[in-house]
C-alpha positions as CSV (number, residue, x, y, z in Angstrom):
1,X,42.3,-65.6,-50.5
2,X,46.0,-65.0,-49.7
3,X,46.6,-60.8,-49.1
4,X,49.2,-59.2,-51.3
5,X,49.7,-56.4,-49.2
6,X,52.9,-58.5,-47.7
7,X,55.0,-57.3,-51.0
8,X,56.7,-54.4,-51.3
9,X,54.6,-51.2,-52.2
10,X,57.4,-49.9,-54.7
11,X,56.7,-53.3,-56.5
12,X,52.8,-53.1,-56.8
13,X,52.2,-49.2,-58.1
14,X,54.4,-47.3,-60.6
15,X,53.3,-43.3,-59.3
16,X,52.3,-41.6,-62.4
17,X,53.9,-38.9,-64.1
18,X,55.9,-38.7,-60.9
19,X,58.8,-37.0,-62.5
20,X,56.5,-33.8,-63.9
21,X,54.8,-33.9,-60.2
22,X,57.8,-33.6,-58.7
23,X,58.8,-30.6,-60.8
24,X,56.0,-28.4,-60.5
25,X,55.5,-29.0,-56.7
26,X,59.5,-28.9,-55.6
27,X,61.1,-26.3,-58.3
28,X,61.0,-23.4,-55.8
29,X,61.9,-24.6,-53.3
30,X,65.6,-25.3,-52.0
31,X,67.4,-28.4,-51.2
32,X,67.6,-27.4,-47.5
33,X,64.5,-25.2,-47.2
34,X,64.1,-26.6,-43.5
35,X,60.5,-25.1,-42.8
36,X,59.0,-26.8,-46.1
37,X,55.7,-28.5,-45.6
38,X,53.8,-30.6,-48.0
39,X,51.4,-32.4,-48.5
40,X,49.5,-35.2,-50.6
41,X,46.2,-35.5,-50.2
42,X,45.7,-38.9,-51.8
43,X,49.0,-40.7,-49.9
44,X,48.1,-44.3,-51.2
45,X,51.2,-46.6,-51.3
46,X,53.4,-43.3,-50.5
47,X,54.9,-43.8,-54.0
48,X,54.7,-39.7,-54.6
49,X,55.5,-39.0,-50.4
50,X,59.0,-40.8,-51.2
51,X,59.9,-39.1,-54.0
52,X,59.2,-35.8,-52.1
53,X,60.8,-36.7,-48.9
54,X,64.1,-38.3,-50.5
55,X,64.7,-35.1,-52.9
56,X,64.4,-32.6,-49.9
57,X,65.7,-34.0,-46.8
58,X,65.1,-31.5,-44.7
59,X,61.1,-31.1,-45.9
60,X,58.3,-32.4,-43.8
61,X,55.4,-34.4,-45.9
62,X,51.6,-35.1,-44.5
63,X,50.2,-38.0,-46.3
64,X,46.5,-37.9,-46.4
65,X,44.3,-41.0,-46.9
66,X,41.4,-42.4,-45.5
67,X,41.9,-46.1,-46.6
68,X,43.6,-47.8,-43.3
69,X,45.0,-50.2,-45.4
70,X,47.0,-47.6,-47.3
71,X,48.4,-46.5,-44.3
72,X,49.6,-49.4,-43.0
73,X,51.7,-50.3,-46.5
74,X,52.7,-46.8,-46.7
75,X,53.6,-46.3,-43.1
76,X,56.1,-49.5,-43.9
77,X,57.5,-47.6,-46.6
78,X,57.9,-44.2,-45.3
79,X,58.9,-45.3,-41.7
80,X,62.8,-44.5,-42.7
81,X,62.0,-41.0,-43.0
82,X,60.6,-40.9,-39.3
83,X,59.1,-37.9,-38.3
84,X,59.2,-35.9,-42.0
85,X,56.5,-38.2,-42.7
86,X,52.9,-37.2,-40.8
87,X,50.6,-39.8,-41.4
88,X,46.6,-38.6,-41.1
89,X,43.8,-41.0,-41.8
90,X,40.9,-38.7,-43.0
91,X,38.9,-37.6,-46.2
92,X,40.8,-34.7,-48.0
93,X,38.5,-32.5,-47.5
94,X,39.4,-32.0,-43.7
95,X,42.7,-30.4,-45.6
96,X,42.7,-27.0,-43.6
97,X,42.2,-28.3,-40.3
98,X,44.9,-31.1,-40.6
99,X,47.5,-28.1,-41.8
100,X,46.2,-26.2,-39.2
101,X,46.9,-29.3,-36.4
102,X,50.3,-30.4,-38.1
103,X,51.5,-27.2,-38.8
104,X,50.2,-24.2,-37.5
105,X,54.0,-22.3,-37.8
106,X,55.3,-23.5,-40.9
107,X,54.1,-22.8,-44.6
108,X,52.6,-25.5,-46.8
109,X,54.3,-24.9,-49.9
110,X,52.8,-27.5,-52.0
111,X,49.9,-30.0,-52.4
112,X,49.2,-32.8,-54.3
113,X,46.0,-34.5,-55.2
114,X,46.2,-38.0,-57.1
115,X,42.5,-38.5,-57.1
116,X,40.2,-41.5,-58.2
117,X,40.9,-45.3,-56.9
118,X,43.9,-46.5,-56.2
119,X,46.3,-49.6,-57.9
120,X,45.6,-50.4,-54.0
121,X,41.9,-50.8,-53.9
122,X,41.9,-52.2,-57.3
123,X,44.2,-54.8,-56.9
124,X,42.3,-56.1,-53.3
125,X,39.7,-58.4,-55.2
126,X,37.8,-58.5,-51.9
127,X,37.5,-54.6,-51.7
128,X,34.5,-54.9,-54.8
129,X,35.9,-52.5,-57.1
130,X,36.8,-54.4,-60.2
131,X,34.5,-56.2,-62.5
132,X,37.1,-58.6,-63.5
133,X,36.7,-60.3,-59.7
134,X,34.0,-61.7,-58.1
135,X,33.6,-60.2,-54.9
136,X,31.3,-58.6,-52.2
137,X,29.8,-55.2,-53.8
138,X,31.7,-53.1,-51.4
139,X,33.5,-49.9,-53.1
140,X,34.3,-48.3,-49.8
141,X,37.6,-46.4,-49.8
142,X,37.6,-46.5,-46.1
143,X,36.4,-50.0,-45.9
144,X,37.9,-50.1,-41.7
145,X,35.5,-52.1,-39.5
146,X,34.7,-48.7,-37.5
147,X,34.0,-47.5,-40.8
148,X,29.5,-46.1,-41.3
149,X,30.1,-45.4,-44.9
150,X,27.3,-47.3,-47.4
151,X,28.8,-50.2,-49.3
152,X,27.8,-50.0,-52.7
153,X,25.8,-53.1,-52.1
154,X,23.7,-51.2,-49.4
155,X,23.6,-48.1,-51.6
156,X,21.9,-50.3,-54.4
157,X,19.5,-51.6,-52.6
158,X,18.1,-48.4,-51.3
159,X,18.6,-45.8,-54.3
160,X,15.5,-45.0,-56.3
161,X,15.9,-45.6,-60.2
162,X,15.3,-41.9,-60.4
163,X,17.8,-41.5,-58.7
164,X,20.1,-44.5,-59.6
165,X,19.2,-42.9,-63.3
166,X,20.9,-39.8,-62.3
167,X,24.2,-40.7,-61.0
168,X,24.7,-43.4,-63.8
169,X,24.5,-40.2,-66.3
170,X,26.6,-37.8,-64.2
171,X,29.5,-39.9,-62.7
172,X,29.7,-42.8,-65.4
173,X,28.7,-40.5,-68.4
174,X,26.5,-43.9,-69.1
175,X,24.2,-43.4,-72.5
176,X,21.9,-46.0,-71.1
177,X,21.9,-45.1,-67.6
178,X,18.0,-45.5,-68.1
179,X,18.4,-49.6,-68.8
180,X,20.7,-50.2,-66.5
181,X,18.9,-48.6,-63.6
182,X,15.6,-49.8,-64.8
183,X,17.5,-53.5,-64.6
184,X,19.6,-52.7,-61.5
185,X,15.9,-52.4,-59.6
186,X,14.5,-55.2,-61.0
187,X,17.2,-57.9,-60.2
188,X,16.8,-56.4,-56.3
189,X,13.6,-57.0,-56.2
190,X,14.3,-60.8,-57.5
191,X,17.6,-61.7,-55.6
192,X,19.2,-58.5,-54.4
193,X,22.8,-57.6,-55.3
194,X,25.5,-58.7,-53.1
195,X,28.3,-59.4,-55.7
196,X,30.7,-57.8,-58.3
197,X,29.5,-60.5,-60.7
198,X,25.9,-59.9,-60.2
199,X,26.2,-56.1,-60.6
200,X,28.4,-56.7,-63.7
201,X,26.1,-59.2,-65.0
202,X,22.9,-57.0,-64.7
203,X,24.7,-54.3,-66.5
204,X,25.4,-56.4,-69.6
205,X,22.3,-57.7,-69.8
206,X,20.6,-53.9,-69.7
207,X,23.3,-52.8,-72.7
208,X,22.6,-53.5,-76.1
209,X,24.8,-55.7,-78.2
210,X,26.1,-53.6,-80.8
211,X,27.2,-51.2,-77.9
212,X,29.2,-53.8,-76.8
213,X,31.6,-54.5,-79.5
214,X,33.3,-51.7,-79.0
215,X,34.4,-49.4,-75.4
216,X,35.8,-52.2,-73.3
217,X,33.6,-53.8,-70.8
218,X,30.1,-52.7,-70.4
219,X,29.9,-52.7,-66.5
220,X,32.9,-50.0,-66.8
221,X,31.4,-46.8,-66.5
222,X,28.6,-48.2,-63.8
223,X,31.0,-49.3,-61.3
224,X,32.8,-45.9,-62.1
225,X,29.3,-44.2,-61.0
226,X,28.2,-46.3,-57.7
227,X,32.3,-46.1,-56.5
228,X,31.9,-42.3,-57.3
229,X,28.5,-42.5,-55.2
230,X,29.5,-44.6,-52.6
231,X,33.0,-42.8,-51.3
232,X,31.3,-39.3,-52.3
233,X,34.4,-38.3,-54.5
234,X,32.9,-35.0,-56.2
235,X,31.4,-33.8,-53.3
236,X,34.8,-34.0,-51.1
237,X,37.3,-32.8,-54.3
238,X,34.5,-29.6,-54.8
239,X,35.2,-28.4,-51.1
240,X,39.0,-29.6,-51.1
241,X,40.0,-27.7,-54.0
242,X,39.2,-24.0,-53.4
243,X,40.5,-24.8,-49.3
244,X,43.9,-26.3,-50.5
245,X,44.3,-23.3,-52.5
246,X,43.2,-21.1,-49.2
247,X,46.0,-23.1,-47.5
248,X,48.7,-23.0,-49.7
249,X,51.5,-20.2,-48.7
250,X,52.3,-17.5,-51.1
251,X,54.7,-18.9,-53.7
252,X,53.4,-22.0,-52.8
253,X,51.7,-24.6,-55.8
254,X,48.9,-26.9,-56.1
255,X,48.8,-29.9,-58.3
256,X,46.2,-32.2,-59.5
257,X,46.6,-35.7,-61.5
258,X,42.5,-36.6,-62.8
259,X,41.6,-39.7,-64.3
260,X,38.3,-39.1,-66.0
261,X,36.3,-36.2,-67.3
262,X,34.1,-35.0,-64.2
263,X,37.3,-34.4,-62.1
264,X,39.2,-32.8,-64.6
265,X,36.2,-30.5,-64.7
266,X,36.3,-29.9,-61.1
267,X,40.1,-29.0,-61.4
268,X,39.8,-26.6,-64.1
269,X,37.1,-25.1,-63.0
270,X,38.3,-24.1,-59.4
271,X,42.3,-23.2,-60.6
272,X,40.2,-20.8,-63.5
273,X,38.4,-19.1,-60.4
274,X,42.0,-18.3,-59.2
275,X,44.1,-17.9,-62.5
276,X,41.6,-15.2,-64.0
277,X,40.4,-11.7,-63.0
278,X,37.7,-10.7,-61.0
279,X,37.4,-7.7,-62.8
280,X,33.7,-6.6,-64.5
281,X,34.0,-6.0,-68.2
282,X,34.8,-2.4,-68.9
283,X,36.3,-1.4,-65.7
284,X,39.1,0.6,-67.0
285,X,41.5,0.0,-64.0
286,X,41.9,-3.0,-62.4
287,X,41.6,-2.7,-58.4
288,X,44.1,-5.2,-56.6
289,X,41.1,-7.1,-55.0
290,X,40.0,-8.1,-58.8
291,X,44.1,-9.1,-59.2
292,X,44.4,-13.2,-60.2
293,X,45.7,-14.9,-56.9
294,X,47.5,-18.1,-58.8
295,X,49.1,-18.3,-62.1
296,X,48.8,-21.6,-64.2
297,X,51.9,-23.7,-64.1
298,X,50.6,-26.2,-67.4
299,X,48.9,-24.9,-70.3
300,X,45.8,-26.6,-70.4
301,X,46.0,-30.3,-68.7
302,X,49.2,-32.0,-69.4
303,X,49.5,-35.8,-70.1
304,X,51.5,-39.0,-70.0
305,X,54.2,-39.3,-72.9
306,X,53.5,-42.4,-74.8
307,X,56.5,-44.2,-72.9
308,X,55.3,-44.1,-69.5
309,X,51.8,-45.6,-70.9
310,X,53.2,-48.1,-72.8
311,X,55.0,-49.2,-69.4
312,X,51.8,-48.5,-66.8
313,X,48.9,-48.6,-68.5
314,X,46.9,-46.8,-65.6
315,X,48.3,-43.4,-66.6
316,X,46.6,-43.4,-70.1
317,X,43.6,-41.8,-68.8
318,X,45.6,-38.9,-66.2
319,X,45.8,-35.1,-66.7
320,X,47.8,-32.7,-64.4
321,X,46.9,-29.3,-63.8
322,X,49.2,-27.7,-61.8
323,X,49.1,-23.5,-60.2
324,X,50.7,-21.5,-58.1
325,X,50.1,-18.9,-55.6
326,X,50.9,-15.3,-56.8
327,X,49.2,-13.3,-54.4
328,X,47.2,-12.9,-51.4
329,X,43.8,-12.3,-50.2
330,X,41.8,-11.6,-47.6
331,X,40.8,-14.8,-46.8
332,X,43.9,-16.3,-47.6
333,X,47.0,-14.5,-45.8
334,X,49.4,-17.9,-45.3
């Protein structure tokens, strides 16, 4: 199979809702704000890194990804920008220590997360996360050959159907997580499961027919569970988001595009612990401890107007969440 990672990263991923992104990460800052640091968290094809480096020319950007194969297409499109742009292969969750590495003088004064799989990954038909291609089960976002992650092959043919059962139901929201695990097992013990097709296959056989007429393809919401699984994506966006808020300077924002339910969750949950009092009920004055240390920036979870869907049909699913740093703490004194 011939790579596409030879064409130009502008021409293979449209960033989404890049022009409200860039507002409520850059508003407050100024054009020649020279000790502006940002980062994104999710670099990809560095569609969003651009953006931010070509509207403040004197800010500094730290791309975050741990998918080699997204830094080597965005290191080719960012490599005009020469030093602004601080390439660091590594999960997100090492967030504090990379700020503290990069820039232990200057303020970070924005971060962006653009979370689930990328157009990148989906797009590589030998990376195993689409359905629609028949490919090695792999699923790993850092799929490197020094790489010891699991590939979702290797995951299935370990997991317990207890097990299996569970993360069916909690990353894939699957109503017939039970079948499908129940089947997943039983085809291992037969052939084993080395293949897109074959996992795809299994799950359509496990879903009931008049459940299939409607929702788009069966197999959808299993490979969102195993990917889920296999590159630990909850897990590492729990930790990241309370320690990129930690990190961010006063003033600074924080600014989340989610693709599905369960990371939306996350998002709302952890800005709510920030955006809201501390306070207990009745206390009739509110110490400064208790005091809200962000402010929301979007009421609720903004979304894609319908032009930008109609035009990239990836963003129909997103949701941005966006806050900002209003005061300090203890534990947070950037």
């Amino acid at each position: 199979m011939v790579s596409a990672e030879p064409r130009a990263a502008g021409d293979r991923h449209t960033p989404v809702m890049l022009r409200r992104c860039m507002e409520l990460l850059t508003e407050h800052l100024s054009s020649d704000d020279a000790d502006a640091v940002l980062i994104d968290a999710t670099l990809g094809m560095g569609g969003h890194t651009e953006a931010l480096l070509e509207a403040h020319p004197a800010a500094t950007v730290i791309g975050i990804d741990r998918d080699p194969q997204a830094h080597r297409i965005a290191g080719r499109r960012l490599a005009r920008f020469g030093d602004r742009f601080q390439p660091v292969r590594a999960v997100y969750d090492s967030l504090p220590r990379i700020a503290e590495e990069l820039s232990p003088n200057q303020q970070i004064k924005g971060i962006l997360f653009d979370l689930g799989v990328s157009s990148l990954q989906l797009d590589e038909a030998d990376r195993g996360f689409a359905y629609s291609y028949d490919a090695p089960l792999d699923m790993r976002m850092n799929a490197a050959e020094d790489s010891e992650d699991p590939t979702a092959a290797e995951l299935l043919a370990e997991i317990s159907e207890d097990e299996l059962r569970r993360i069916l139901r909690a990353y894939g929201e699957e109503r017939f997580a039970g079948r499908i695990a129940r089947r997943i097992v039983e085809q291992r013990n037969v052939q084993g499961l080395t293949t897109t097709k074959q996992l795809a296959d299994v799950v359509d056989s496990a879903v009931p027919a008049a459940a299939k007429r409607t929702g788009g393809h069966p197999a959808k919401r299993t490979f969102q569970a195993v990917r889920i699984a296999v590159n630990q994506e909850l897990d590492v966006l729990e930790a990241a988001l309370p320690a990129a808020c930690d990190a961010v300077a006063l003033g600074g924002r924080v600014a989340v595009l989610s693709y599905h339910s369960l990371e939306d969750r996350l998002t709302k949950q952890a800005f709510a612990q920030r955006t809201t009092s501390s306070a207990p009920l009745g206390l009739p004055v509110e110490l400064e401890e208790h005091k809200p240390t962000f402010r929301s920036l979007t009421r609720g979870a903004e979304t894609p107007a319908a032009e930008e869907t109609a035009t990239n049909p990836r963003a129909a699913s997103a949701k941005l969440r966006a806050a900002e740093k209003i005061r300090l703490t203890a534990r947070s004194t950037a």
